[in-house]
C-alpha positions as CSV (number, residue, x, y, z in Angstrom):
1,X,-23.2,-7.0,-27.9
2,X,-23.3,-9.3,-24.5
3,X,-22.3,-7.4,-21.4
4,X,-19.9,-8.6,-18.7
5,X,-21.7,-11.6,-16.6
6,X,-21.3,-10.8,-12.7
7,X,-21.8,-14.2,-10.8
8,X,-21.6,-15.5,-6.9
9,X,-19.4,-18.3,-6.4
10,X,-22.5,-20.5,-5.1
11,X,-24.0,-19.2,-8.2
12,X,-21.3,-21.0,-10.2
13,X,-22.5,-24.2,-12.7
14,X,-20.5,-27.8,-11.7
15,X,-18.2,-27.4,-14.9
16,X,-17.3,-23.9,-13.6
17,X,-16.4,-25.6,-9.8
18,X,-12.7,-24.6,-9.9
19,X,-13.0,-20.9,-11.1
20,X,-12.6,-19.9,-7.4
21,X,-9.5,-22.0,-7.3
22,X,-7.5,-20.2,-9.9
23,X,-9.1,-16.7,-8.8
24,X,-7.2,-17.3,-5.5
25,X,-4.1,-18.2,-6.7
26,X,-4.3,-15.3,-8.9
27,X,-4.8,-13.0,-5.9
28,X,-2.1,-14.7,-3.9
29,X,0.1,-14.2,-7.4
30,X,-0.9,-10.2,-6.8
31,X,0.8,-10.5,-3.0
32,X,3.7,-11.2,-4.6
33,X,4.7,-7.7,-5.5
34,X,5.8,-5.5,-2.2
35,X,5.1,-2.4,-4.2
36,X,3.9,-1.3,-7.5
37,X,3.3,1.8,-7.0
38,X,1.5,4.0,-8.4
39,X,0.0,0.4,-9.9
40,X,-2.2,-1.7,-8.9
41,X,-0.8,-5.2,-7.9
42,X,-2.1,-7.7,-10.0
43,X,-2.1,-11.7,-10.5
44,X,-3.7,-13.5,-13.5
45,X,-3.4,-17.3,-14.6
46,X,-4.4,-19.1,-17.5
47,X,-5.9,-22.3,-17.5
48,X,-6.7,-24.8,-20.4
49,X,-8.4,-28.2,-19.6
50,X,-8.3,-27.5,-15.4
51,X,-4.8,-27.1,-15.8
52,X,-2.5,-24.1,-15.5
53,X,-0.7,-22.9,-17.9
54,X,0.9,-19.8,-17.9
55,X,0.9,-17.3,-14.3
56,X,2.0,-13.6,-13.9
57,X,1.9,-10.8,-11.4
58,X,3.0,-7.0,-12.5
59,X,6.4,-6.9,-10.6
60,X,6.8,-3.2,-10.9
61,X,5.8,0.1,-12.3
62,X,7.3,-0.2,-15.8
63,X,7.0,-3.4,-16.2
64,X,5.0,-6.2,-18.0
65,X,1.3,-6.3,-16.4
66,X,0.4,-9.3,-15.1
67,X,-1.7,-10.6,-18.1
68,X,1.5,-10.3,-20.4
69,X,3.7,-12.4,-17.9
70,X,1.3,-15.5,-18.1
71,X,0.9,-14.9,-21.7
72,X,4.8,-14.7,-22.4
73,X,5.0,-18.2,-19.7
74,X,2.0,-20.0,-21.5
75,X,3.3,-19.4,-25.0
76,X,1.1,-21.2,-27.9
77,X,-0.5,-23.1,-25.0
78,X,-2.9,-19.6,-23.6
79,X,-5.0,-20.0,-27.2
80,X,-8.2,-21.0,-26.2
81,X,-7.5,-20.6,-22.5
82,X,-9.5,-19.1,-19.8
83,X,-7.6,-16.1,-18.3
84,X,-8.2,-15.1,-14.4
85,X,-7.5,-11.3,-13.6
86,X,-7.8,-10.1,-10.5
87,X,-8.1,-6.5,-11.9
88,X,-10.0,-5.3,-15.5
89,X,-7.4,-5.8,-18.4
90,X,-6.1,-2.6,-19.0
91,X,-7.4,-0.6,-22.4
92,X,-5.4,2.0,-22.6
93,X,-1.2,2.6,-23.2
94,X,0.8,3.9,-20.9
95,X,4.7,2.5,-20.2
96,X,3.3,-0.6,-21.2
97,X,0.8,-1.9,-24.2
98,X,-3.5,-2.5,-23.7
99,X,-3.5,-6.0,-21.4
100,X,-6.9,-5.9,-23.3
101,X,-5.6,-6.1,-26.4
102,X,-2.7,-8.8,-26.0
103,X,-5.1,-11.1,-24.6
104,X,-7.6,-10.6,-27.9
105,X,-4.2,-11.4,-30.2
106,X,-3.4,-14.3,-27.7
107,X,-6.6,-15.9,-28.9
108,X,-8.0,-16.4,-25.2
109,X,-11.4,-18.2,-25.0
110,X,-12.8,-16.1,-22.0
111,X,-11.6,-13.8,-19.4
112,X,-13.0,-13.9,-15.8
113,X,-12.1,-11.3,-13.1
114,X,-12.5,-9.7,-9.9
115,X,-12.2,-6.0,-9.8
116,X,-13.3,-3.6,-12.2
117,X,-10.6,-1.3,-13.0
118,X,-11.1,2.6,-11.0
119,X,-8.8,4.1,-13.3
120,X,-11.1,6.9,-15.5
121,X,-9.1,5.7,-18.7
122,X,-10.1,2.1,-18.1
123,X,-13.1,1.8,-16.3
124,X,-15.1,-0.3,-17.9
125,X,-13.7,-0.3,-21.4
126,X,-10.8,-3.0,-21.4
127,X,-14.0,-5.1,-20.7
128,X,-15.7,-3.7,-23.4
129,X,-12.6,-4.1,-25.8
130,X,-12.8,-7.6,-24.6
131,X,-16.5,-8.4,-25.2
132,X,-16.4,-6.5,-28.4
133,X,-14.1,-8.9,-29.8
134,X,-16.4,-11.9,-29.4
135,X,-14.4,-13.1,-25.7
136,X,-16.8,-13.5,-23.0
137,X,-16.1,-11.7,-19.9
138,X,-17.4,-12.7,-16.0
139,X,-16.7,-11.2,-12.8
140,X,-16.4,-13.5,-9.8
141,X,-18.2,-10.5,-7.3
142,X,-17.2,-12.6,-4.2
143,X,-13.5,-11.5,-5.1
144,X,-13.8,-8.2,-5.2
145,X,-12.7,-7.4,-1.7
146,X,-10.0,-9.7,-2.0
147,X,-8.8,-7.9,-4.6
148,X,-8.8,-4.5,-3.4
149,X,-7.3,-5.4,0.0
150,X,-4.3,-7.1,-2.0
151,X,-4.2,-3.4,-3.5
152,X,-6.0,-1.2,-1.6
153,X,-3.7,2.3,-2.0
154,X,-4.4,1.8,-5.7
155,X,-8.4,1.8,-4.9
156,X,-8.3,4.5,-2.8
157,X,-6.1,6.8,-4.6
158,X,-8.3,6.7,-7.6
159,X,-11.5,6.8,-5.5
160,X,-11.0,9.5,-3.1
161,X,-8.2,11.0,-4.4
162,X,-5.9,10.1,-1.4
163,X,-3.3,7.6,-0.9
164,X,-4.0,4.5,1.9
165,X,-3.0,5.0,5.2
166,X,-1.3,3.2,8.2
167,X,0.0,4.7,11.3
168,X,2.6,2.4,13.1
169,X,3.2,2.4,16.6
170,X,5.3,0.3,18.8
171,X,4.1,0.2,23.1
172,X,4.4,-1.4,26.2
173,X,2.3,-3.9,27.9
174,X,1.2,-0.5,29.6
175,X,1.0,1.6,27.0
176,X,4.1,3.7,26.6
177,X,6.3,4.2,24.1
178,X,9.6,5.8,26.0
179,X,10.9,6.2,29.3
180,X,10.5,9.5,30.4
181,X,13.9,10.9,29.6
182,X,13.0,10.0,25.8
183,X,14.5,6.5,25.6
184,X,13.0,4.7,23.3
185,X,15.5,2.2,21.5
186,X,13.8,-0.2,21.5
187,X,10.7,-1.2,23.0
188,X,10.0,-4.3,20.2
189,X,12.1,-7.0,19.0
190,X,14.3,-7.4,16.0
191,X,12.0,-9.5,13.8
192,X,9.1,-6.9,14.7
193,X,11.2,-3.9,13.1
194,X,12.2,-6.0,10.4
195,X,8.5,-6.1,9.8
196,X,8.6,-2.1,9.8
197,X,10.8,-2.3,6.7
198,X,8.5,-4.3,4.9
199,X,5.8,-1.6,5.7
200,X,8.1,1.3,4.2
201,X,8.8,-0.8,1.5
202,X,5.3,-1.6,0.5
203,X,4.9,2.6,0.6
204,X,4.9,5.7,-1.7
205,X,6.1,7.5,1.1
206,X,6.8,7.2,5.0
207,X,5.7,10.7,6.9
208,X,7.2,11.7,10.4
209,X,6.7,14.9,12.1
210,X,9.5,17.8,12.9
211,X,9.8,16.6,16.8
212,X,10.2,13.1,16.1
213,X,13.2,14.4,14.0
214,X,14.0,17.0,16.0
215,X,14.0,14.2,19.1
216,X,15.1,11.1,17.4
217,X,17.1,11.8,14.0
218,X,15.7,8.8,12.5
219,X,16.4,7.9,9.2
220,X,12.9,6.0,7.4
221,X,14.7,4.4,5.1
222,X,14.1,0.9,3.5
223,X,17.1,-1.4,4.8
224,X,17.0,-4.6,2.2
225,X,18.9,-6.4,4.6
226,X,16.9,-5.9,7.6
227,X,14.0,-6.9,5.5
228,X,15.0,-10.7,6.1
229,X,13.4,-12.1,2.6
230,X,13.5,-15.2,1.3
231,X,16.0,-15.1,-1.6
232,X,13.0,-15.7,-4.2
233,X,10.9,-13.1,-2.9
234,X,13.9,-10.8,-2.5
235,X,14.2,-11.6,-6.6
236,X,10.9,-11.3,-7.1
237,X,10.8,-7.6,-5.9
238,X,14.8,-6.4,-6.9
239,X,13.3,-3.7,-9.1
240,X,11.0,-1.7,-6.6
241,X,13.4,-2.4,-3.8
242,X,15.7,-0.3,-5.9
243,X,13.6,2.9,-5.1
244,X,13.5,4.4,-1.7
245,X,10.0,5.6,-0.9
246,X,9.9,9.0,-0.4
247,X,11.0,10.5,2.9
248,X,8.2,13.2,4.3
249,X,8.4,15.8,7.0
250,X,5.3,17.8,8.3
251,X,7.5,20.7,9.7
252,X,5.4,23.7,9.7
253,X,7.8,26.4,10.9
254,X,11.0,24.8,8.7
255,X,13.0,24.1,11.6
256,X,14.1,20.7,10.0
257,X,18.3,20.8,10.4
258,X,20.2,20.9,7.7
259,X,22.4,17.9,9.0
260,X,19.2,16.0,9.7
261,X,19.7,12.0,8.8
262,X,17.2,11.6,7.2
263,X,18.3,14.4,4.7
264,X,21.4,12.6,3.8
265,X,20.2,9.2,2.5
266,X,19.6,8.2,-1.0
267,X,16.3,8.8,-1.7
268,X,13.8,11.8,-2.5
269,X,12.9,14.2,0.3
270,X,9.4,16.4,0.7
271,X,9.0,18.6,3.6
272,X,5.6,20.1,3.9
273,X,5.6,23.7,5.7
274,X,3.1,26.7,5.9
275,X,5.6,28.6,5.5
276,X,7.0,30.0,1.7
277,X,9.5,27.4,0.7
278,X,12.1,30.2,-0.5
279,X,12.1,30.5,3.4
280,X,14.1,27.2,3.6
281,X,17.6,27.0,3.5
282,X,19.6,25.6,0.7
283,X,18.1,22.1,0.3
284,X,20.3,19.5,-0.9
285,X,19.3,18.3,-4.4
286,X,17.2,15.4,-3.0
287,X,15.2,17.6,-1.0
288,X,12.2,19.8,-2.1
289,X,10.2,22.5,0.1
290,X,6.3,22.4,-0.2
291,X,4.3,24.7,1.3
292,X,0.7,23.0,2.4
293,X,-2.7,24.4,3.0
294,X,-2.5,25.6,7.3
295,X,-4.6,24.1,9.9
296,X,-4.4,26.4,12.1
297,X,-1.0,26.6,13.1
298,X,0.0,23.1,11.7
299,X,-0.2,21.3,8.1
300,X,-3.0,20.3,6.9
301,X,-2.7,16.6,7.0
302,X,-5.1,16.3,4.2
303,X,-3.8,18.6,1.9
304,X,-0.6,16.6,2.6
305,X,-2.4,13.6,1.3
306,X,-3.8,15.2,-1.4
307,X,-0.4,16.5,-2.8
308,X,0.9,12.7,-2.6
309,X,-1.6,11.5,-4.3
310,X,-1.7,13.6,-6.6
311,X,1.8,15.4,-6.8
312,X,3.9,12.0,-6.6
313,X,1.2,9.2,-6.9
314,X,1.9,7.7,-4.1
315,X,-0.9,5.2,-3.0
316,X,0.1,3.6,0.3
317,X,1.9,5.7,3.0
318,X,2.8,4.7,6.6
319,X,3.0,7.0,9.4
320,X,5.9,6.9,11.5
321,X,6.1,9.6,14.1
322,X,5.4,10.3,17.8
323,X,2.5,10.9,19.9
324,X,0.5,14.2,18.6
325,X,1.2,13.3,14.8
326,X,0.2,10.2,15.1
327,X,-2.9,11.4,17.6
328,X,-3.6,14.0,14.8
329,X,-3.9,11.5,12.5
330,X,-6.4,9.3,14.1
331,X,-8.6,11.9,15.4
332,X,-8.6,13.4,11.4
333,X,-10.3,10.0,10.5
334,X,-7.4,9.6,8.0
335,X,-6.0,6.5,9.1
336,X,-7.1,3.2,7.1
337,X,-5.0,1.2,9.3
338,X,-3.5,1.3,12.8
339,X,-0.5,-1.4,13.5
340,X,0.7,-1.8,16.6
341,X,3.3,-3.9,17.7
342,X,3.2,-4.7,21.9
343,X,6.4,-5.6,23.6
344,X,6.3,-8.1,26.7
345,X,7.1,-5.3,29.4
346,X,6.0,-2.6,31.5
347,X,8.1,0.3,31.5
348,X,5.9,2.5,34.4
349,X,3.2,5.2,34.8
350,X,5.8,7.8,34.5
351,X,6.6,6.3,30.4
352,X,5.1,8.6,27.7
353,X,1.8,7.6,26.5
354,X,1.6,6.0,22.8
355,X,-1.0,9.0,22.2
356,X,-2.3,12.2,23.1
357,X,-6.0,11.8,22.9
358,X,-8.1,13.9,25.3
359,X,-11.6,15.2,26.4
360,X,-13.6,11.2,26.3
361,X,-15.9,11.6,29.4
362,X,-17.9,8.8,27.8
363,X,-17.7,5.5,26.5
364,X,-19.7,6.4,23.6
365,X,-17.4,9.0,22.9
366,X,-14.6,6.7,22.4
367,X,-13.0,5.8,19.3
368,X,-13.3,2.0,17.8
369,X,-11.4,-0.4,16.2
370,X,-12.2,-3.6,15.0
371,X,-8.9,-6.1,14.6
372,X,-7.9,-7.3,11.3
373,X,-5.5,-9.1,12.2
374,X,-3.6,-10.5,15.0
375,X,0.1,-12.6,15.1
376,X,2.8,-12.9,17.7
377,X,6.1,-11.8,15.8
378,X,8.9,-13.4,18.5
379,X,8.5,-12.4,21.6
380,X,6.0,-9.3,20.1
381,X,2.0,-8.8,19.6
382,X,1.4,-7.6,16.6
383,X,-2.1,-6.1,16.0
384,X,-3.7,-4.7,12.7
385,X,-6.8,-2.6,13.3
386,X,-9.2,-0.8,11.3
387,X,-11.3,2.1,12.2
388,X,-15.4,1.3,12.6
């Protein structure tokens, strides 16, 4: 039996010149999808004679994978076509049939993708399915980190057994992130929080601490109408909008109020305590007590991680919270991304800082970033780092 080719692009014979064409658009096919969670998000296209003929992307958990989209578009024409995947087909039946498997009864001629599949009950064996049945598979290896950025909660989760994380935070030209007294509404512009929803909407869950609901009341919920999408993509993502991520609190003395906002919004509820959860006071049916390992006197932030992973699958989550949860985050090493949007002004010395991070008598002792990305939103900065 042949095994799966694994080829550069530069590597790539001149009748094969366009395979990086239609690997992209399947990977920009995958961006479609805001969330699929706890899915991957996935694009494929099928092509006969350089031309397209059938494209798909898995629009939400529960749905038809991307594979079977394109297949159901192409019709008759995907026989003998070359199908682009930016993830392994899938081999194994879950809510939804083997990808694998409908692409062997679809009579493709070959099947090239990016990613091999994480997942323990794929892995390697929807290529093998594949191969087995006499259909030639090749990975494109300079898309592989194409394709796990355009999923990379999915990766992670079934790597490292914890979801993806970013830690938003909004500052000052100076730094701060409130007056003094508190004040904090609102240091960025409109368009820049409408680029928060997005964030929580491309979540599992969006975690705060206890003071920034003690101090704030905020709610962390998913607005569709603040999310300012075009009508298209607003129909192309109806069915995850639907769900509200799930609303977490690291509140490890339960001192969360039972007339908390955030308590009384559609959506499910976790709050993470050391303490018993029978210590809690009669939740309302959306909200469920967990009690997490201690560190020290606080949550364990990676237990906390651990439980969404594994608890709820959740595979993206986006910090939202003040100062010393956000601090505790970054200093844990369990932040995958930091976004920061920065407002044009200066709101003083005597402003609270964005963080709480002590004890650097050295530059060498000072934690590193390298920028991802970088985009004025209005009037806003916004940057996208990653830790190095």
């Amino acid at each position: 039996m042949k095994a799966m080719k694994k080829i550069r692009n530069d590597e790539l014979e001149p009748e094969f010149i366009d395979w990086p064409v239609y690997m992209r658009r399947a990977i920009d096919l995958a961006g479609y999808a805001i969330n699929t969670s706890s899915n991957p998000r996935v694009g494929c296209v099928l092509v006969t004679n350089q031309k397209i003929v059938g494209e798909g992307w898995h629009v939400a958990m529960g749905e038809d994978h991307a594979e079977v989209m394109a297949l159901k578009q192409a019709g008759d024409r995907a026989t003998s076509s070359i199908a682009f995947v930016t993830l392994e087909p899938c081999s194994h039946t879950g809510r939804t049939g083997p990808c694998s498997d409908a692409l062997i009864q679809a009579g493709v001629s070959q099947v090239v993708i990016a990613s091999i599949d994480p997942n323990p009950e794929v892995a390697g064996s929807g290529v093998e399915k594949l191969v087995a049945a006499g259909i030639p598979v090749t990975q494109l290896t300079d898309f592989d980190s194409l394709a796990r950025a355009v999923t990379p909660g999915y990766f992670k989760r079934r790597e490292q057994g914890i979801p993806y994380v970013r830690c938003k935070l909004a500052m000052s030209l100076d730094g701060r992130t409130a007056l003094a007294n508190g004040q904090s509404k609102w240091i960025s512009g409109c368009q820049s929080r409408s680029d928060v929803q997005r964030l929580r909407a491309a979540s599992g869950a969006v975690i705060t601490g206890i003071q920034t609901v003690l101090a704030d009341d905020p709610s962390l919920n998913v607005r569709i109408s603040d999310l300012n999408l075009h009508p298209e993509e607003l129909a192309r993502n109806e069915l995850s909008l639907s769900t509200q991520p799930l609303r977490v609190i690291l509140d490890s003395q339960l001192r969360t109020p039972d007339t908390a906002k955030i308590l009384t919004l559609p959506g499910e509820v976790k709050i993470f305590s050391i303490e018993p959860p029978d210590g809690a006071k009669n939740p309302a049916s959306n909200v469920e007590y967990r009690q997490a390992a201690a560190s020290g006197k606080r949550v364990s932030l990676h237990s906390v991680l651990e439980s969404l992973a594994s608890d709820f699958a959740c595979a993206e989550v986006l910090v939202e919270a003040g100062a010393t949860l956000s601090t505790a985050f970054i200093q844990a090493g369990l932040v995958d991304e930091l976004i920061i949007y920065i407002a044009p002004k200066l709101l003083g010395s005597d402003a609270r800082a964005m963080l709480n991070i002590a004890g650097i008598e050295s530059m060498s002792d000072s934690l590193n970033f390298k920028i991802t990305d970088l985009r004025q939103i209005d009037r806003d900065i916004r940057v996208v780092l990653k830790p190095i």
